[in-house]
C-alpha positions as CSV (number, residue, x, y, z in Angstrom):
1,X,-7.3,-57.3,19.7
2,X,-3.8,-55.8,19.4
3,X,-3.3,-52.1,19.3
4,X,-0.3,-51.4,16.7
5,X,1.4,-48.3,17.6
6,X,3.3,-48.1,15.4
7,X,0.7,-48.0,12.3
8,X,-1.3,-45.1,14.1
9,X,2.0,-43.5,14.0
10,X,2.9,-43.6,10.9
11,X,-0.5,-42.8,10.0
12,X,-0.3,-39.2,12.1
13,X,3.2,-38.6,10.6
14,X,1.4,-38.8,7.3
15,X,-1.6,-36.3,8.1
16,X,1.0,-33.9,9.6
17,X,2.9,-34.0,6.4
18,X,-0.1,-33.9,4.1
19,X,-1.5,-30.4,6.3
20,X,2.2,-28.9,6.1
21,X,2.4,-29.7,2.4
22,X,-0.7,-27.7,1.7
23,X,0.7,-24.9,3.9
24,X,3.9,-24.6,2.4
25,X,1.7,-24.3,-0.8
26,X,0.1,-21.2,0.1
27,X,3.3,-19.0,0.4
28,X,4.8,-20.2,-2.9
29,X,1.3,-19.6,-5.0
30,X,1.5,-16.2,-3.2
31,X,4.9,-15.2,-3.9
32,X,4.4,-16.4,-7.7
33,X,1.4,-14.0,-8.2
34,X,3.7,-10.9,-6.5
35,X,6.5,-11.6,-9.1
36,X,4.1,-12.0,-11.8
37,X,2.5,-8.8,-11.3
38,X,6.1,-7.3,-10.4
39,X,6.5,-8.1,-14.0
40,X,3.1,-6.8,-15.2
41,X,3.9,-3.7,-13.5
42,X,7.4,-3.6,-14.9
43,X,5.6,-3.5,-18.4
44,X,3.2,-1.1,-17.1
45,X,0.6,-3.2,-17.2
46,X,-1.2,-1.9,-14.4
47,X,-4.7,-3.3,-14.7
48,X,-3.2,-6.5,-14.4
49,X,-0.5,-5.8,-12.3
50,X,-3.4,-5.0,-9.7
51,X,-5.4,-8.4,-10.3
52,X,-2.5,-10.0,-9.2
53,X,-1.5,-8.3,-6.3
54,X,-5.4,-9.0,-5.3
55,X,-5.1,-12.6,-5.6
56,X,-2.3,-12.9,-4.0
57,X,-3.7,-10.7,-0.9
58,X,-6.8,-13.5,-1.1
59,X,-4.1,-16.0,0.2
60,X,-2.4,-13.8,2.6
61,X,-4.5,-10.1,3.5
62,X,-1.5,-9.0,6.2
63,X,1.3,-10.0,3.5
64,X,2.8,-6.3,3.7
65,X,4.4,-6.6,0.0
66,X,1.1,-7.4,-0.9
67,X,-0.1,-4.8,0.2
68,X,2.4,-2.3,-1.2
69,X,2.1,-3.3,-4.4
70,X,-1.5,-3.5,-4.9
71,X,-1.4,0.3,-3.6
72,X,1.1,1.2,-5.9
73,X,-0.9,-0.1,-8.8
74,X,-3.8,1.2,-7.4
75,X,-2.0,4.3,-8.1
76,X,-1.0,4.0,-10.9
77,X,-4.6,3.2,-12.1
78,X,-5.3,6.8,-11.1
79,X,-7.6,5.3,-7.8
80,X,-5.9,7.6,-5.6
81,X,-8.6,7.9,-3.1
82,X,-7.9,4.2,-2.6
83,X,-4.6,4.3,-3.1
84,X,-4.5,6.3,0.2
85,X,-6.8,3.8,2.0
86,X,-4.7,0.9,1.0
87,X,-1.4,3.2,2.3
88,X,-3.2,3.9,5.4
89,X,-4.3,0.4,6.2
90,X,-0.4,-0.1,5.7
91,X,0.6,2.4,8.0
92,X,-0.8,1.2,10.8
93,X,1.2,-2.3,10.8
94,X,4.1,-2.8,12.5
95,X,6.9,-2.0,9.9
96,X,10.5,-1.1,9.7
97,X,10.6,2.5,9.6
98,X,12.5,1.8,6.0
99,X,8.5,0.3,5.1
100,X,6.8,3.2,6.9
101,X,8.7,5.8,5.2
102,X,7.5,4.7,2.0
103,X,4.3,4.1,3.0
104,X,3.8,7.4,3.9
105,X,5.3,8.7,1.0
106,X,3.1,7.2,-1.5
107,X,0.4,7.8,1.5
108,X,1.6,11.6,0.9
109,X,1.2,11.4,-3.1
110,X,-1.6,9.8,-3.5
111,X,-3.8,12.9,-1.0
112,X,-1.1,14.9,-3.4
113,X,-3.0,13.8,-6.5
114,X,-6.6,14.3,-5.2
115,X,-5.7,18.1,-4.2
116,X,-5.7,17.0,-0.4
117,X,-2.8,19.0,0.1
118,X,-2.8,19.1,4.1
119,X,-3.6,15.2,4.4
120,X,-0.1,15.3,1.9
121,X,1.7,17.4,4.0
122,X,1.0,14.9,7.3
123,X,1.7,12.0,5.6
124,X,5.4,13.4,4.2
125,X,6.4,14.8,7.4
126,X,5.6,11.0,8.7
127,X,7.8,10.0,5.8
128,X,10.6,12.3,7.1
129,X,10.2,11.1,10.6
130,X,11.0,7.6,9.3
131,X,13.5,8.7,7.1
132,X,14.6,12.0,7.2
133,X,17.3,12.1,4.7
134,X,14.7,11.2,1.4
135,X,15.4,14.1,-0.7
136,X,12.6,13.0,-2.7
137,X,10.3,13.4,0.4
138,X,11.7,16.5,1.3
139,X,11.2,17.8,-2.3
140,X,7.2,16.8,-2.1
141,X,6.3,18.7,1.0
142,X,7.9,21.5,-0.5
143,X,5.6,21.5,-3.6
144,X,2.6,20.1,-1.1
145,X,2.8,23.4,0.5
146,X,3.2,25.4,-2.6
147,X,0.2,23.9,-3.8
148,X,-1.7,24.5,-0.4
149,X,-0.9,28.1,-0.4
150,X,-2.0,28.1,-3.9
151,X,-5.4,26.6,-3.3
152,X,-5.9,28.6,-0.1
153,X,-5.2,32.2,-1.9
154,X,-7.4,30.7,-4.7
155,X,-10.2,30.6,-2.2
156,X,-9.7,33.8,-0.8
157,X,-10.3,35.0,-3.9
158,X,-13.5,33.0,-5.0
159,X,-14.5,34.1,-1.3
160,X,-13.4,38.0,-2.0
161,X,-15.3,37.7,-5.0
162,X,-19.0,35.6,-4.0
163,X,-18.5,38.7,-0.9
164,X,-18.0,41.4,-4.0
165,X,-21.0,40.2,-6.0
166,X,-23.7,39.9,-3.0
167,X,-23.0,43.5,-2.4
C-alpha cells in the first residue's frame, strides 16, 4: 500500500481552515451584538441594550468593550451596586489609562448613586490619576465630598439627637 502525501495534506489544510473559519466567526457574532446594543442603547433602550452586551460577553468574558458597556447599561438600569462590580472587575485589567480613567469614573458614579460617598471619592481620585485633566471628574469629587460632609453632619445629628432622647 502506497501512502499519498499529498491527500493527507490537503486533508489537514482543510481541517485547519474549517477550525479557523469557526474562529473567525466568534469575533464577528461578538462585535455585531456590541453594535446592536450600541444602538439599543443609543435609543435608550437599556434593558435590551444589556441583553446584548451579555451575549456578547458569553462569546468573549475578557472583551473589555464588553464589558464597558454592559456596566454602563447596568447603570443605566439603576443596578448600581452591580454597576460598580462590573467597573471593578474592569479595573483590574490591564488597560490604557484613557480605559482606566473611565472605568473609574463610572466606577466613582455608580458608589455616587448608592450614597457610598467615600468608595466615590477613591474611585475619582483613581480617575484623576489616569487622567487628570477630566473636568468632569474633577467636578464629581467635588460634589462626592459635598455629599460626604452632608451625610456625615447628618449623622451627627441623628447621633446628637438618639444621645438627647436616652437622657
Amino acid at each position: 500500500m502506497k501512502f499519498d502525501c499529498k491527500g493527507e495534506m490537503r486533508y489537514c489544510i482543510l481541517i485547519t481552515v474549517f477550525m479557523l473559519s469557526g474562529l473567525l466567526c466568534f469575533p464577528q457574532k461578538e462585535n455585531k451584538l456590541l453594535r446592536q446594543g450600541n444602538r439599543k442603547y443609543e435609543k435608550g433602550d437599556y434593558k435590551e441594550a444589556e441583553k446584548d452586551f451579555r451575549k456578547a460577553l458569553e462569546l468573549n468574558k475578557e472583551s473589555i468593550k464588553g464589558q464597558f458597556n454592559l456596566g454602563t447599561a447596568v447603570y443605566k438600569n439603576n443596578n448600581f451596586e452591580e454597576s460598580a462590580k462590573i467597573y471593578s472587575n474592569l479595573a483590574e485589567n490591564n488597560t490604557s489609562r484613557a480605559v482606566k480613567s473611565k472605568v473609574f469614573h463610572n466606577l466613582g458614579n455608580s458608589f455616587l448613586q448608592s450614597k457610598e460617598y467615600e468608595k466615590s471619592i477613591h474611585a475619582y481620585k483613581n480617575a484623576l490619576m489616569n487622567d487628570p485633566k477630566n473636568t468632569d471628574t474633577k467636578y464629581n469629587l467635588e460634589y462626592a465630598k459635598m455629599m460626604l460632609k452632608k451625610q456625615q453632619q447628618q449623622q451627627q445629628q441623628q447621633q446628637d439627637k438618639d444621645n438627647k432622647d436616652k437622657k
